[in-house]
C-alpha positions as CSV (number, residue, x, y, z in Angstrom):
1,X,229.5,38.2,146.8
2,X,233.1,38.8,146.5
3,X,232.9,37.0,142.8
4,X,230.7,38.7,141.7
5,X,232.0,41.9,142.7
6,X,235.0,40.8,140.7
7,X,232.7,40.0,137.8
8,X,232.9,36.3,138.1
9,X,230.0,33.5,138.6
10,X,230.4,31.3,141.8
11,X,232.4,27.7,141.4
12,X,230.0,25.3,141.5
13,X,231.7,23.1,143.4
14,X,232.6,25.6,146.5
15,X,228.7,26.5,146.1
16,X,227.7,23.1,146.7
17,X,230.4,22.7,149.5
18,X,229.5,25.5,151.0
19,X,225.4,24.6,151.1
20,X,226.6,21.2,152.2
21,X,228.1,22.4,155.6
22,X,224.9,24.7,155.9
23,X,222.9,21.6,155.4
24,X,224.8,19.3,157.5
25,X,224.7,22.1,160.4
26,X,220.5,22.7,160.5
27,X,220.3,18.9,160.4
28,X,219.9,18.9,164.0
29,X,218.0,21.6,164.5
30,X,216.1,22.8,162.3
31,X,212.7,20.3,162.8
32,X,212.1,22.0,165.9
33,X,208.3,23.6,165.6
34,X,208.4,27.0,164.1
35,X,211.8,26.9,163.3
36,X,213.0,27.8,159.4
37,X,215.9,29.2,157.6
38,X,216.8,31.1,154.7
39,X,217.5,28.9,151.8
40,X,220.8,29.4,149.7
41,X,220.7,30.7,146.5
42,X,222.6,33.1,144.3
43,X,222.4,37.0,144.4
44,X,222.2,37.6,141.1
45,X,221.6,34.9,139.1
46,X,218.6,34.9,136.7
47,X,215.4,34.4,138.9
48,X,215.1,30.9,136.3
49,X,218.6,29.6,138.2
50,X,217.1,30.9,142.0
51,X,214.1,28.7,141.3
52,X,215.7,25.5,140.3
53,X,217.6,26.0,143.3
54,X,215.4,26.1,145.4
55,X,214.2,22.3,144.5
56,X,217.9,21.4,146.1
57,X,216.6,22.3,150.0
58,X,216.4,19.1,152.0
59,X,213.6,20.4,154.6
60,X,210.7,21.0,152.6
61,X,208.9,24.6,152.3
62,X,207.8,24.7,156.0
63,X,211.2,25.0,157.0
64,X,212.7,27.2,154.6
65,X,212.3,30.7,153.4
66,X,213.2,31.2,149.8
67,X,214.6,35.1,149.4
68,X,213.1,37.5,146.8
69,X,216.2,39.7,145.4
70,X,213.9,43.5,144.8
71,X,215.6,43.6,141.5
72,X,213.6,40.7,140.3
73,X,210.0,40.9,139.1
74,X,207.8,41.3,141.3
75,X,205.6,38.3,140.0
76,X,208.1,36.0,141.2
77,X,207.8,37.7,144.7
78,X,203.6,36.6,144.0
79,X,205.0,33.1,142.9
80,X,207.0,32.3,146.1
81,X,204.5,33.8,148.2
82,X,201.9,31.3,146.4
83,X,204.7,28.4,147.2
84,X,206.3,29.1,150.6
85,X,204.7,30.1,154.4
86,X,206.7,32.8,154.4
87,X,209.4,34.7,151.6
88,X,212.6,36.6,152.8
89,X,213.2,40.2,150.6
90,X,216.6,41.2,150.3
91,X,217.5,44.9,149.4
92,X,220.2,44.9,146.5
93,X,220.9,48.6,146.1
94,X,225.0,49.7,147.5
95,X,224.7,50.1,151.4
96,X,226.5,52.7,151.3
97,X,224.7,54.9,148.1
98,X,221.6,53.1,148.4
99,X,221.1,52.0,152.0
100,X,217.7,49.9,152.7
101,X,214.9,52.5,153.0
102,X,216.1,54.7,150.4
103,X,213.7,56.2,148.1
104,X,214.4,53.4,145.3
105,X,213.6,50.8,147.7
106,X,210.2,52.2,148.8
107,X,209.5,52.2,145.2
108,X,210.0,48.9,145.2
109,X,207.9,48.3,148.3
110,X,205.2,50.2,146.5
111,X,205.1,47.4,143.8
112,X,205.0,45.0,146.5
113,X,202.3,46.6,148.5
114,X,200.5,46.8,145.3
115,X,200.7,42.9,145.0
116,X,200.2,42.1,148.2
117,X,196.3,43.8,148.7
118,X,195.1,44.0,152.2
119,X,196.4,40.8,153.4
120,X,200.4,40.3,153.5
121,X,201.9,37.3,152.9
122,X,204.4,36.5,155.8
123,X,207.7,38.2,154.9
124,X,210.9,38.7,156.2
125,X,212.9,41.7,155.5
126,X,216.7,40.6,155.4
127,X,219.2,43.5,156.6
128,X,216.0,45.3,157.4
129,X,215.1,46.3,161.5
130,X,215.6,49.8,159.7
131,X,212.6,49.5,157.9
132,X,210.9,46.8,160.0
133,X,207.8,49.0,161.6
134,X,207.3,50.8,158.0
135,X,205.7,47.3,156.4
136,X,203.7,44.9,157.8
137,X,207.2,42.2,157.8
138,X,206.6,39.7,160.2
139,X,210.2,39.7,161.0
140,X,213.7,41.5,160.0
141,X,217.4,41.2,160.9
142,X,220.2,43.1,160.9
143,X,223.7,42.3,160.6
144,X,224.7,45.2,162.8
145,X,224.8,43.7,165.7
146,X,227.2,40.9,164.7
147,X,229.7,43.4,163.4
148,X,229.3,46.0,165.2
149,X,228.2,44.3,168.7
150,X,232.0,44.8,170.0
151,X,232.1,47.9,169.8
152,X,228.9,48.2,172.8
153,X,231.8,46.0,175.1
154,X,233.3,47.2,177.9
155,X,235.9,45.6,180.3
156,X,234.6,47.5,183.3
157,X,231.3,45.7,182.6
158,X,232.7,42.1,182.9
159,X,234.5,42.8,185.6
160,X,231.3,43.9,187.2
161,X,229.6,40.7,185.9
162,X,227.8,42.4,182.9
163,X,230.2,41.2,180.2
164,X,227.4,41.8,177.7
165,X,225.9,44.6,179.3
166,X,226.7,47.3,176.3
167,X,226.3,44.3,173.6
168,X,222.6,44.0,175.0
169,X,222.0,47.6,175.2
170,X,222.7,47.7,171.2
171,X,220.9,44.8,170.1
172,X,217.6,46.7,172.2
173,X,218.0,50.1,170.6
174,X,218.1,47.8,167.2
175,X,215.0,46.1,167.9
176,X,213.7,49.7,169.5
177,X,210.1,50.4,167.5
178,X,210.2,53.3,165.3
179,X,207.1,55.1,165.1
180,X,205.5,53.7,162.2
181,X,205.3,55.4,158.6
182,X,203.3,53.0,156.4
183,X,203.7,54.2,153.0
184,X,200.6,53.0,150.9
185,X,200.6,52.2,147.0
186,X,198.4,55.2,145.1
């Protein structure tokens, strides 16, 4: 990401260094049953570079989810659906002037919802437990905890033996249901 920002495509050798060391980490465990992981690609890229990528995961589709950027078309979202068990969605509009839920990303959700009919296809929202009781995802995850998660830490708590006492408390008002709005495609 930080390339990009700075207007430049990823090296092609750190990519593939980088993907390597992801590889060689889920070796061990990623053939556990039910277990998957995103696969790499680049945010981005034309949806025509995404797709060869994903022909370079090692694990086959049963263990990997391949992520749908929402500025693509939302026929390749219907084409990795038809491909993979399950499809990640990744929000692309700024955090911080476009947060996920905005209005311009339940646009987009109205597209999808329009493509998906009664019956979902397994998705995961990325950066999503905002959002995660307002579509039928079957799962989210948030990178709030992980950088923010310190902040919930107290040293009273480990010295009473509940080091991660205010960590835990987070991640559960995270993961707290919100009441559910369904929006519904007109």
């Amino acid at each position: 990401m930080a390339a990009l920002r700075a207007g430049k495509e990823w090296d092609e050798a750190e990519r593939g260094e980088w993907w390597q060391a992801y590889y060689r980490w889920l070796e061990p465990i990623i053939y556990h049953p039910g277990r998957w992981a995103i696969m790499p690609d680049s945010p981005a890229a034309p949806s025509q570079l995404n797709d060869g990528l994903l022909n370079d995961w090692p694990f086959g589709p049963s263990h990997g989810a391949p992520v749908w950027h929402m500025d693509g078309s939302v026929d390749r979202l219907g084409r990795l659906c038809e491909r993979y068990p399950r499809v990640c969605i990744g929000w692309i509009g700024d955090p911080k002037k476009e947060p996920v839920g905005c209005s311009a990303y339940r646009r987009k959700m109205d597209e999808v919802a329009v493509l998906m009919g009664n019956t979902w296809h397994p998705l995961h929202m990325l950066r999503g437990t905002a959002v995660a009781f307002d579509y039928p995802f079957i799962s989210a995850d948030s990178t709030s905890l992980a950088q923010n998660g310190h902040r919930y830490d107290s040293p009273m708590e480990a010295v009473w033996g509940g080091q991660w006492a205010g960590r835990q408390a987070y991640a559960d008002r995270l993961e707290k249901p919100a009441p559910r709005h369904v929006r519904r495609a007109a």
